[in-house]
Backbone as CSV, one residue per row, in Angstrom:
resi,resn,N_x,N_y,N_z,CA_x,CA_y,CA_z,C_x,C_y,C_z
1,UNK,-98.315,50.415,-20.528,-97.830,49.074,-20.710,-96.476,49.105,-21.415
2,UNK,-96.285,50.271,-22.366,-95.368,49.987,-22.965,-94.104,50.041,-22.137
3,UNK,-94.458,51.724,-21.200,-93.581,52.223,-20.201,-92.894,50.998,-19.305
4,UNK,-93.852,50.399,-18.823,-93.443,49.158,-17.976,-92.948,48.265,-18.992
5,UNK,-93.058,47.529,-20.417,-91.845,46.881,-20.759,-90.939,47.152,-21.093
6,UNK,-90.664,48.635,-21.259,-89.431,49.098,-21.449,-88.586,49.760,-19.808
7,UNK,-89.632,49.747,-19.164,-88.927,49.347,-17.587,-88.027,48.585,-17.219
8,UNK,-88.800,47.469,-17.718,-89.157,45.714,-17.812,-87.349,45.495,-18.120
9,UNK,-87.516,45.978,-19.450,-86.073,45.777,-20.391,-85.319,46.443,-20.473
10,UNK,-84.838,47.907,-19.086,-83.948,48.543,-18.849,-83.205,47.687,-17.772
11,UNK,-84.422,47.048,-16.991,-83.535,46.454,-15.516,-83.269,44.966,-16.127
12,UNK,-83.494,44.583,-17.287,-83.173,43.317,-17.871,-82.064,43.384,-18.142
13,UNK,-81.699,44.984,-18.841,-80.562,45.335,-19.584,-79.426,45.392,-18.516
14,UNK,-80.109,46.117,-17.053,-78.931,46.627,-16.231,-78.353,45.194,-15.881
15,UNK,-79.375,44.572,-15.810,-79.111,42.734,-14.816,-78.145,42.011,-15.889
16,UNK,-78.547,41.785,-17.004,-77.845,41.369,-18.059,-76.006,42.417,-17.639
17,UNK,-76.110,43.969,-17.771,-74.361,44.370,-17.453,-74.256,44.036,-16.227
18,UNK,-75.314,44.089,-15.375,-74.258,43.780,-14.048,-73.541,42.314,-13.986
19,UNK,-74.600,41.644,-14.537,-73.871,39.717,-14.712,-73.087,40.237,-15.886
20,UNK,-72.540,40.700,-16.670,-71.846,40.636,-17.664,-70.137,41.195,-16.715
21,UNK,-70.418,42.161,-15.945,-69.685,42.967,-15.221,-69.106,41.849,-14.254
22,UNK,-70.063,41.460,-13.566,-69.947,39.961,-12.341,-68.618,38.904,-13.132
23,UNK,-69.784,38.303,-14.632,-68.405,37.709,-15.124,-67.135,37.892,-15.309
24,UNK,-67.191,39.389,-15.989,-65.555,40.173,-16.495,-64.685,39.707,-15.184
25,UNK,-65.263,40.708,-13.842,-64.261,40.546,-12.969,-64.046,39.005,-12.279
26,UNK,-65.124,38.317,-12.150,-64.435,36.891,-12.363,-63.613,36.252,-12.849
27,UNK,-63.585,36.470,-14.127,-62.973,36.404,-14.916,-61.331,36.682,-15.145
28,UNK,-61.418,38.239,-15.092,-60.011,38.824,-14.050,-59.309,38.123,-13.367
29,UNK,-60.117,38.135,-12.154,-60.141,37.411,-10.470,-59.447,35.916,-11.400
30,UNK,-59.976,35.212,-11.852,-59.502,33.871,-12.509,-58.073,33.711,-13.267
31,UNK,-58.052,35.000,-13.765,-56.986,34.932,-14.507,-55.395,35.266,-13.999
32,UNK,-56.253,36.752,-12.871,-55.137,36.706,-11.618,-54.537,35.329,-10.657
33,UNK,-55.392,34.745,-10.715,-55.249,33.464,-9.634,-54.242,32.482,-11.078
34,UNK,-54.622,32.333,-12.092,-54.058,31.926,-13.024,-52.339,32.262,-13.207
35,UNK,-52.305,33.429,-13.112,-50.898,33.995,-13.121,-50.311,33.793,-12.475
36,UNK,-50.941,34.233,-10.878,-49.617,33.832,-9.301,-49.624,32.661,-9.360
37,UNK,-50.485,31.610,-9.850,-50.359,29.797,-9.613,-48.848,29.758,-11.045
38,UNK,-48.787,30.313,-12.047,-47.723,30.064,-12.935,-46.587,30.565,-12.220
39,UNK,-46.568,32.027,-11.804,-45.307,32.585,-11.598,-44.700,31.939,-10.063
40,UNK,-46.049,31.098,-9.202,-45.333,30.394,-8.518,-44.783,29.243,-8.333
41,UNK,-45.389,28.399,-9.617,-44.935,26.912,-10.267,-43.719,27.363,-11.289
42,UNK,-43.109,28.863,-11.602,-41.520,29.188,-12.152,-41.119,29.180,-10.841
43,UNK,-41.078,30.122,-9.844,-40.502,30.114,-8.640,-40.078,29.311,-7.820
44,UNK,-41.323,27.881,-7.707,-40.641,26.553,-7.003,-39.872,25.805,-8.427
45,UNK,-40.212,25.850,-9.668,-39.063,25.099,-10.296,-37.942,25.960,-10.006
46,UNK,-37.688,27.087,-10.319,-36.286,27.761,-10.530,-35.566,26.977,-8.443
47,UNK,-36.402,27.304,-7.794,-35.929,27.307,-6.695,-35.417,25.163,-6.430
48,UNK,-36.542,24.479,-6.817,-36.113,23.263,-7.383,-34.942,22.728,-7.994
49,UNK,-34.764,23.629,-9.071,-33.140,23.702,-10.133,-32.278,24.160,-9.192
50,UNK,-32.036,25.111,-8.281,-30.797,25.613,-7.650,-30.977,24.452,-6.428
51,UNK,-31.636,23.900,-5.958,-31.354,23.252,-5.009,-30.422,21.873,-5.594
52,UNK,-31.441,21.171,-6.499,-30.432,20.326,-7.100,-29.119,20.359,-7.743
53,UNK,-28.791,21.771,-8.656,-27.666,21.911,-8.875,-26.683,22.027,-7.628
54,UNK,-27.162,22.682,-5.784,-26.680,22.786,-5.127,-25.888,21.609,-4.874
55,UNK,-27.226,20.336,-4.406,-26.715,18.860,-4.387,-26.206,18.539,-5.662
56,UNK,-25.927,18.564,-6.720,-24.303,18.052,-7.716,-23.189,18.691,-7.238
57,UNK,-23.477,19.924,-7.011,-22.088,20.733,-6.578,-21.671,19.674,-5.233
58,UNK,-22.331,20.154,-4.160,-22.409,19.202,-2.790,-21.329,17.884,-3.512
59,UNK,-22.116,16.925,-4.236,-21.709,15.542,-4.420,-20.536,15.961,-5.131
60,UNK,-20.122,16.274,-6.359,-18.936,16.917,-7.037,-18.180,16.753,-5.939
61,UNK,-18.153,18.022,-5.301,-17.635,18.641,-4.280,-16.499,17.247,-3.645
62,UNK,-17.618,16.295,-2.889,-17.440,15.042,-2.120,-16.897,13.932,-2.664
63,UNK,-16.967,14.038,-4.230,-15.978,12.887,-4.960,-14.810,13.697,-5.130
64,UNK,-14.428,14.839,-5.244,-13.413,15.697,-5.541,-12.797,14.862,-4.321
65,UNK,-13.173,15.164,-3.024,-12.615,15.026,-2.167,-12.058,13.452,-1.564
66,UNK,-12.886,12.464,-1.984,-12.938,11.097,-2.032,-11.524,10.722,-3.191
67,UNK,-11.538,10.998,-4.087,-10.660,10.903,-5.239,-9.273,11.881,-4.531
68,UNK,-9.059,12.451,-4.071,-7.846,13.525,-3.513,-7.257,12.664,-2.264
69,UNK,-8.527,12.230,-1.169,-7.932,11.215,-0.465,-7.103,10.008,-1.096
70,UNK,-8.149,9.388,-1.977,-7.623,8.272,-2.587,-6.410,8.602,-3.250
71,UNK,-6.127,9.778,-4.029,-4.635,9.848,-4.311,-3.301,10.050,-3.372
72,UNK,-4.312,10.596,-2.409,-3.038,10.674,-1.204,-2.859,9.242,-0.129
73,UNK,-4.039,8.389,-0.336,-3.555,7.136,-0.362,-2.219,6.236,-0.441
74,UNK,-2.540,6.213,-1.832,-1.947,5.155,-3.189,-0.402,6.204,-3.190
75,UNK,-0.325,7.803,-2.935,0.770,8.068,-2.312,1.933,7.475,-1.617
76,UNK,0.720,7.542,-0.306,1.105,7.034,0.909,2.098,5.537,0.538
77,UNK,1.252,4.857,0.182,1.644,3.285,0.089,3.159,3.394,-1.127
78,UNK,2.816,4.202,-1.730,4.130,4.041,-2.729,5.598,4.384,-1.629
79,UNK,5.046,5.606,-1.218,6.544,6.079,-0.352,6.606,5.027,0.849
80,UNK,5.600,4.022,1.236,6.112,3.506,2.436,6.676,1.884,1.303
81,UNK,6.219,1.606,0.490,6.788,0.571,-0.520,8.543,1.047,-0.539
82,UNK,8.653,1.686,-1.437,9.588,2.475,-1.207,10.429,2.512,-0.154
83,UNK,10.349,3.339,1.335,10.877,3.221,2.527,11.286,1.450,2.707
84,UNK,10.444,0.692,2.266,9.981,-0.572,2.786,11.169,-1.339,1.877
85,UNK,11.658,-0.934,0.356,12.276,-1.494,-0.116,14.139,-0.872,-0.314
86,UNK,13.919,0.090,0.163,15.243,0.754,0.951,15.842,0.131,1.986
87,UNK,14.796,0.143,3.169,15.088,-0.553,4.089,15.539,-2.504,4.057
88,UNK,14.859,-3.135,3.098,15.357,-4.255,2.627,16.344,-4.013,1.831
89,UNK,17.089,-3.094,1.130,18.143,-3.145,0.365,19.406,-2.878,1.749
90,UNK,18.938,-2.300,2.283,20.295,-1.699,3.658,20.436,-2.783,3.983
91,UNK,19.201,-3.994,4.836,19.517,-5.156,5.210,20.256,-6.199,4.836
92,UNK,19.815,-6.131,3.261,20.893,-7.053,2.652,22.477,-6.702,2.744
93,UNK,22.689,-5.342,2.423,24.135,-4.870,2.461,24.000,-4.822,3.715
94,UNK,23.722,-4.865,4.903,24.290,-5.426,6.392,24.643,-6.626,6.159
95,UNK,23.766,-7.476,5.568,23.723,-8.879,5.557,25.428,-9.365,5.046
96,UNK,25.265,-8.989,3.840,26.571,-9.081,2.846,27.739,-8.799,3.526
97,UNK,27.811,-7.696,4.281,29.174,-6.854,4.943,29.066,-7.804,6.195
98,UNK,28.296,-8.340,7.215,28.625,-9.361,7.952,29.252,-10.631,7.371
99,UNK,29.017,-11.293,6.223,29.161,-12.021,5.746,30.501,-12.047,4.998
100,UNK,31.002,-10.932,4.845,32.227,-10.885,4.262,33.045,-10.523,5.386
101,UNK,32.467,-10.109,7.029,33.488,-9.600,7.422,33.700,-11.369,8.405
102,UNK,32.729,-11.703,8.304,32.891,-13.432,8.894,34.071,-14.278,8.022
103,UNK,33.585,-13.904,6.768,34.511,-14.413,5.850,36.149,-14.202,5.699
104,UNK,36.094,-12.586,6.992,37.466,-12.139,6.544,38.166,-12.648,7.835
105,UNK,37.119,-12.891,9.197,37.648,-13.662,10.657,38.008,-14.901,10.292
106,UNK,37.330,-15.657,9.411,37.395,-16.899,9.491,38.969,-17.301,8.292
107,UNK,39.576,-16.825,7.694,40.666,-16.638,6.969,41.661,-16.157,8.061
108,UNK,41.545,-15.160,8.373,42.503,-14.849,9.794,43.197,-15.829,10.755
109,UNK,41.708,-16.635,10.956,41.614,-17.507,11.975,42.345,-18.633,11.274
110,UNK,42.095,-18.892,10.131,42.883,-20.372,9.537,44.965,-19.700,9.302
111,UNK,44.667,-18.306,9.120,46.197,-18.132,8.881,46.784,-17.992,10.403
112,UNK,46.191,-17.719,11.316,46.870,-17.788,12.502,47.232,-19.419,12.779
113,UNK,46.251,-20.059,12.517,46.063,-21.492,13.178,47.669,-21.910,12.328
114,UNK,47.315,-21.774,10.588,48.509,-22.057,10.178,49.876,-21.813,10.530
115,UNK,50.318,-20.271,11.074,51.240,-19.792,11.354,51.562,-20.727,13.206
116,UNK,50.591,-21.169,13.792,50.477,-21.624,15.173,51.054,-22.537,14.718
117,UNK,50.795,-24.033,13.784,51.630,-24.766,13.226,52.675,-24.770,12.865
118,UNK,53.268,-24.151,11.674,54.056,-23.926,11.480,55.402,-23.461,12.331
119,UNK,54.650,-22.728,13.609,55.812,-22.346,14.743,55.854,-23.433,15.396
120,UNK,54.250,-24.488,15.911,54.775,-25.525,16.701,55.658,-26.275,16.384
121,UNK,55.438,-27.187,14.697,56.308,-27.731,13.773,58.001,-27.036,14.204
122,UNK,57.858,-25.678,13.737,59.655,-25.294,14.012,59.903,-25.674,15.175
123,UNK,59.125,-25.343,16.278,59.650,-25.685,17.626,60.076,-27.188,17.973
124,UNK,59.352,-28.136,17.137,59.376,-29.659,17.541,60.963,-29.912,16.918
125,UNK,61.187,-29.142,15.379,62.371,-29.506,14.799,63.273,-28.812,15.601
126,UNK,63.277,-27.573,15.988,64.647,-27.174,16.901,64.498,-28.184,18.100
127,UNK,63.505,-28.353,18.795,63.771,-29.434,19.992,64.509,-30.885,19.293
128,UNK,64.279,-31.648,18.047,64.579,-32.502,18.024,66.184,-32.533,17.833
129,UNK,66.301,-30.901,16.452,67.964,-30.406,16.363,68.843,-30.145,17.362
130,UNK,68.334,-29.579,19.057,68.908,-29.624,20.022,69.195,-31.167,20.698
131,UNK,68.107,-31.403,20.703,68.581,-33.138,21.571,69.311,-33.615,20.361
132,UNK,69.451,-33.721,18.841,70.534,-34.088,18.097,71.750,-34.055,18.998
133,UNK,72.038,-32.706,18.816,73.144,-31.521,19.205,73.369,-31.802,19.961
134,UNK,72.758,-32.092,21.242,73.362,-32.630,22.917,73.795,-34.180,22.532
135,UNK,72.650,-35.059,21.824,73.280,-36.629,21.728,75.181,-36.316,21.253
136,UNK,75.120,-35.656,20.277,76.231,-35.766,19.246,77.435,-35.054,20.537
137,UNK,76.760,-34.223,21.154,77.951,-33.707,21.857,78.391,-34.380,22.845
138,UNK,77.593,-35.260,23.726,77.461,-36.489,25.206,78.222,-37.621,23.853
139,UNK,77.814,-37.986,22.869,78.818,-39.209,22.388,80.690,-38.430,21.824
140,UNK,80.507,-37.259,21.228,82.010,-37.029,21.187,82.083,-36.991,22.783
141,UNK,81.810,-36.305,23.893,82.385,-36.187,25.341,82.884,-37.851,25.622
142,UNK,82.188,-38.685,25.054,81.947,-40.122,25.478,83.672,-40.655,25.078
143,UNK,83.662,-40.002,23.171,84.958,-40.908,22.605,86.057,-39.963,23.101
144,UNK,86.041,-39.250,23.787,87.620,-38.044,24.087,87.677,-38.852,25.334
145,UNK,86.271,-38.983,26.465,86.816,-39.614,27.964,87.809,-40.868,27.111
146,UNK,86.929,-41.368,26.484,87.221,-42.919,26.492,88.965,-42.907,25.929
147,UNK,89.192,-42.160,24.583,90.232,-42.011,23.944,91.268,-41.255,25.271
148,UNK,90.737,-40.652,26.311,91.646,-40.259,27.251,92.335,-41.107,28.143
149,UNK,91.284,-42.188,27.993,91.289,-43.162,29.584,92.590,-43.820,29.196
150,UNK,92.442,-44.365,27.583,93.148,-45.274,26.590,94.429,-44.809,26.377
């Protein structure tokens, strides 16, 4: 009897290490599964972090480029302001230089007109100084016939 409870309480003992053994490597087994679930919840964050830093860079990147347009914009518009107010300054000095050269025909035009006068005027007085000149000369011809006849 005794033999058999100490039978009894060798295979109690073995059953007891083998479940003790069963647990350990469960246990293990648990703790392994424990580890790859961490080192793969670092792996998708780290991989998480580079993606998003990718997209700031990306966006960075795209305002860099938004802001570079926009300066070559506001460029743009200055040099065509510019062009734009050149070109209105030339116009005016066309404007001006027509305006003075109208100014310089239309003086021309009054000193010719004047000088046109002034010659018609002489011409009217020599015509009137000639028919003088012929009256005065037909009345002496007049008093010599007459003083001849006499």
């Amino acid at each position: 009897r005794l033999q058999a409870a100490e039978e009894d309480e060798r295979h109690r003992i073995e059953a007891e290490e083998q479940e003790a053994g069963r647990l350990q490597a469960e246990e293990k087994e648990n703790e392994r599964q424990r580890i790859e679930e961490q080192e793969a919840a670092i792996l998708q964050a780290k991989e998480d972090e580079r993606q998003r830093i990718e997209v700031e860079e990306q966006e960075a990147a795209r305002l860099q480029a938004a802001k570079e347009d926009e300066r070559q914009r506001i460029k743009a518009e200055e040099q065509e302001a510019t062009r734009l107010q050149a070109a209105e300054e030339d116009e005016r000095h066309r404007i001006e230089a027509e305006e003075q050269e109208a100014g310089r025909l239309q003086a021309e035009e009054k000193e010719n007109e004047r000088q046109r006068i002034e010659e018609q005027e002489a011409a009217i007085l020599q015509a009137k100084e000639d028919e003088r000149q012929r009256i005065k000369a037909e009345e002496q011809e007049a008093t010599r016939l007459q003083a001849a006849e006499e």
